[in-house]
N, C-alpha and C positions, 0 to 999 in steps of 0.2 A: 441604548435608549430604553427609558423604562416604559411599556408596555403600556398601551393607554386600557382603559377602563371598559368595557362594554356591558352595557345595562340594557334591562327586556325594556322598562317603562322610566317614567316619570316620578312614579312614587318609590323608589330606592332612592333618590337624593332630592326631595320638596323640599323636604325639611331644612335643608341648608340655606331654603333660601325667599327671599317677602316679595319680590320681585321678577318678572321673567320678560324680556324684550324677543319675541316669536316673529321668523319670517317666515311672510307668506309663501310665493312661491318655492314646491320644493320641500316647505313643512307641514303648513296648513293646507293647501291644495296643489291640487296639478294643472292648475290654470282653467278645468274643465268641474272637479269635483272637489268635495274634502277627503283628506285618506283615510282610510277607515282608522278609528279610535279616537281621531280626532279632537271632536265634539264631545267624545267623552271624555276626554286629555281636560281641556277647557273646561268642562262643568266640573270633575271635581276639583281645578282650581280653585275659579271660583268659589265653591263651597265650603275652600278653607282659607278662604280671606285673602290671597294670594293677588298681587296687581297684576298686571297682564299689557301690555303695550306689546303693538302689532307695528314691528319696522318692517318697510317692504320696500327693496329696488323698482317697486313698478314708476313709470312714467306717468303719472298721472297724479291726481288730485285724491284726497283725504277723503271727499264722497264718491267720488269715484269707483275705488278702492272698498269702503263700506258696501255700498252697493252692489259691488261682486259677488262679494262676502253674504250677504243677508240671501242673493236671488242663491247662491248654493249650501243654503239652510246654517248659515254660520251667525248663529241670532248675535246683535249689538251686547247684548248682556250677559256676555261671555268674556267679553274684554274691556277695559278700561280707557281703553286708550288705542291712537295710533297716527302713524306716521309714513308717510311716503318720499323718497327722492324727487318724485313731480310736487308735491308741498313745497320740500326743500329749494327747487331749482325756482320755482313760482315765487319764492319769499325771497328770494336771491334776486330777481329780475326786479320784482316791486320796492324793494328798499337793496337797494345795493352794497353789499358788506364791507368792499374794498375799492380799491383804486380800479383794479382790471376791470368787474364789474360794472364802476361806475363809465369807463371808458367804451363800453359795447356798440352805444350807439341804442338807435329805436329801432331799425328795418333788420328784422329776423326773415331768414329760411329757414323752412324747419325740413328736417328729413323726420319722417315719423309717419302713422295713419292719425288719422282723422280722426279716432278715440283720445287720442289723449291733449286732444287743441283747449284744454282747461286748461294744463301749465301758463299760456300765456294767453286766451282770448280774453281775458278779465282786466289785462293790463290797462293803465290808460298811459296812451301816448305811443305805445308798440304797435307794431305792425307788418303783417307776414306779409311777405313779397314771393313771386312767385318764381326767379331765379337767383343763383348766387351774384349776379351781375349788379341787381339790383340792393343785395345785402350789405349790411354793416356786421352781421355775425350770421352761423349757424347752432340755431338749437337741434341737438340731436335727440330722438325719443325712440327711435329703433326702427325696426323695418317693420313694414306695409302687410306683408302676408308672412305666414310660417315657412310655407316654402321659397322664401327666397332664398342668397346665399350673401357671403361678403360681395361676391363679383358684381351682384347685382347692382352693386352701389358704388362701384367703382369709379363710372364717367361723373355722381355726383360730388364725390368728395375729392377728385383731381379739379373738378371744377369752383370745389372750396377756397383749393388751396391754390388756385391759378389768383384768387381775391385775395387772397395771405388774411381767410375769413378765421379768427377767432371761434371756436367752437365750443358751447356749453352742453355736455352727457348728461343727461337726465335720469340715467342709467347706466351704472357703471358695469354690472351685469356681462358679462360674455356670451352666457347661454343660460340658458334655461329651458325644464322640463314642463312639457306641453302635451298632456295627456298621451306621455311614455313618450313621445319624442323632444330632440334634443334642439330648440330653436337658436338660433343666434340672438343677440339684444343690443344695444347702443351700444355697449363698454366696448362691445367686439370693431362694430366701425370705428370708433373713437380711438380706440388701439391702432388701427391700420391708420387714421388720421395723422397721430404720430410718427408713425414710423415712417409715413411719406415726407413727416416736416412741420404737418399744423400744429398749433397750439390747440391745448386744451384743458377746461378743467369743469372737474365733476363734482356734481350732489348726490350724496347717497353713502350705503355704504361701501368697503370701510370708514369713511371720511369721519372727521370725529364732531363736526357739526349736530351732524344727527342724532349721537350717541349722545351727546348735551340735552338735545331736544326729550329724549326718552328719557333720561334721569328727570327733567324737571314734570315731565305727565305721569313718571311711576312718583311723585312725590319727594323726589330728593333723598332718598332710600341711599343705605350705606352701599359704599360698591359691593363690597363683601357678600351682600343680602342680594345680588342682582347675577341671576344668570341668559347668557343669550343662547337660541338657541335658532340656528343655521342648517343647510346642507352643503355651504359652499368657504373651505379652508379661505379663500382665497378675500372672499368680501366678508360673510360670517362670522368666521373664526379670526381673522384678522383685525377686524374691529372691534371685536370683545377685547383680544391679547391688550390692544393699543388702548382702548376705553378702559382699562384697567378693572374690566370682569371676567367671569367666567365665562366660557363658550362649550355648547354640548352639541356634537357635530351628529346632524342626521343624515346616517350612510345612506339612503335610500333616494335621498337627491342626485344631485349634479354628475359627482361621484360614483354614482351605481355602474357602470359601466367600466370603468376605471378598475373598480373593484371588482368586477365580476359576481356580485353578489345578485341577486334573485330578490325583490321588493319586500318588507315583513324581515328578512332574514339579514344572520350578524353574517359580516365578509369576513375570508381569512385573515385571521388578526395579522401576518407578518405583511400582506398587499396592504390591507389599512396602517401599520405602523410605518411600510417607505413614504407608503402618500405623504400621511402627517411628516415625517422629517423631511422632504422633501420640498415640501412648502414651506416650512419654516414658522408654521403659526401650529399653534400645541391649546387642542381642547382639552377640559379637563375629566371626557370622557366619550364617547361613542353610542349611539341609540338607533336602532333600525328606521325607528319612523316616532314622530308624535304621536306616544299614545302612552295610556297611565300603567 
C-alpha cells in the first residue's frame, strides 16, 4: 500500500481546490469549543474566495447547528453554506422521497433528548407519541445524556422491534468526540437495531443524498475542485470515496485513540496506514487537526 500523505496545515494543498465540504463534529469543534486554528483555518479561506459548506451528522436542524457555531465564536461569515442529517431526515419526513418513506405512517417515538425535537416538531400532520405501543415508526436522534451507554436503550429498542417499528437514524454517527470523551450517537443504537432484526434507514452521511445537497450550496463546482474533510474513515472518508471527491482525514478525531496519537500531533504513519486499509476507504491524505 502506498503511504498516505501527512500534511501540517491547509495551505500545502488549497490550491487544488474551489470548494471544501467541513464536518463539524471532530473537525470544527469538540462539541464544547473550536480546535485551536480553526477560525483561523476558515478565515484565510475565506480570504481566498474559497466556498466552505459545513456537512454535519448532527440531529438536528440547520439553525440549530448555526447557533452552536456562532454561541462558540464560529462567526456565519466564515462559511457559505451548511447542512445537517436533522435537515436531511426533516426534508425526508416532510416530502417523502420513496415508497418506504411514504409508507411510515404519522405517529412517531422518538428516542433522542429534547434538543433536537426541530427534526419533526414543525411537521404537519406528525405526531410523537409516548410509547412504541402507540407508534407507526421510530425516529432515532441519539441518546439523552453523554453518559449513557448502548444497554441503556436496550428495553427501548426490544420494544421497537416487539412493533416490527421501522426506524429512521438521524445520525448515522457511532460515536463521537465530546470535549475529549468518546460518546455514543444514533448510528450506534440504529446498528444494534439491526442486528436484533429492525429495519432501518439513514440520513446523513455517508449517504449520498447529502453529498448532492452540498455540490448544489458549493455551486455546482467540478468534483475535482471539491475536497471533504472528516475525522471519521468510516462516514467522512467514505462518502467523499463514493461522492466521487477527495477526503482529507483529520487524525485528531474519532480515531485518536485508535492511533495513539496525542491531539495537534501526526500518529505513527504504519498504525494510520492499517486503519486506512483496513476500512477500505483511502483519503487522499492525513492532517492532525483543521488548521492552515
Amino acid at each position: 500500500m502506498t503511504a498516505l500523505p501527512l500534511i501540517d496545515g491547509l495551505s500545502s494543498i488549497v490550491d487544488r481546490y474551489d470548494g471544501f465540504i467541513l464536518d463539524l463534529w471532530g473537525v470544527i469543534h469538540d462539541g464544547v469549543r473550536p480546535y485551536p486554528g480553526v477560525v483561523h483555518c476558515l478565515t484565510e479561506l475565506h480570504n481566498r474566495g474559497k466556498r466552505v459548506c459545513l456537512l454535519s451528522n448532527a440531529p438536528r436542524r440547520i439553525p440549530a447547528a448555526v447557533a452552536k457555531l456562532e454561541a462558540m465564536g464560529v462567526d456565519g461569515d466564515l462559511y457559505d453554506a451548511a447542512y445537517t442529517s436533522g435537515e436531511a431526515t426533516h426534508e425526508a419526513l416532510r416530502d417523502p422521497p420513496d415508497e418506504w418513506h411514504r409508507g411510515l405512517g404519522r405517529n412517531l417515538f422518538h428516542i433522542g433528548p429534547p434538543r433536537d425535537n426541530d427534526v419533526y416538531d414543525s411537521l404537519p400532520g406528525h405526531r410523537r407519541v409516548q410509547t412504541p405501543d402507540q407508534a407507526d415508526f421510530v425516529l432515532n436522534t441519539g441518546i439523552d445524556d453523554f453518559d449513557e451507554t448502548l444497554a441503556d436503550y436496550e428495553p427501548a429498542l426490544q420494544a421497537c422491534l416487539a412493533r416490527k417499528l421501522p426506524m429512521i437514524c438521524a445520525n448515522p454517527d457511532l460515536v463521537v468526540v465530546v470535549d475529549d470523551k468518546m460518546v455514543i450517537c444514533a448510528g450506534e443504537l440504529a446498528r444494534r437495531y439491526e442486528e436484533l432484526g429492525g429495519e432501518v434507514r439513514y440520513h446523513g452521511k455517508p449517504h449520498a443524498p447529502v453529498y448532492r445537497r452540498c455540490f448544489q450550496l458549493l455551486g455546482d463546482l467540478p468534483p475535482s475542485r471539491i475536497l471533504a474533510v472528516g475525522d471519521s474513515l468510516r462516514t467522512d472518508i467514505a462518502g467523499a470515496n463514493a461522492a466521487g471527491i477527495d477526503g482529507l482525514l483529520v487524525t485528531g478525531g474519532i480515531h485518536r485513540e485508535e492511533l495513539g496519537s496525542n491531539w495537534g500531533e501526526h500518529p505513527d504513519a504504519e498504525k494510520l496506514g492499517a486503519l486506512v486499509e483496513a476500512s477500505g476507504h483511502r483519503p487522499v491524505a492525513a492532517i492532525p487537526g483543521l488548521r492552515w
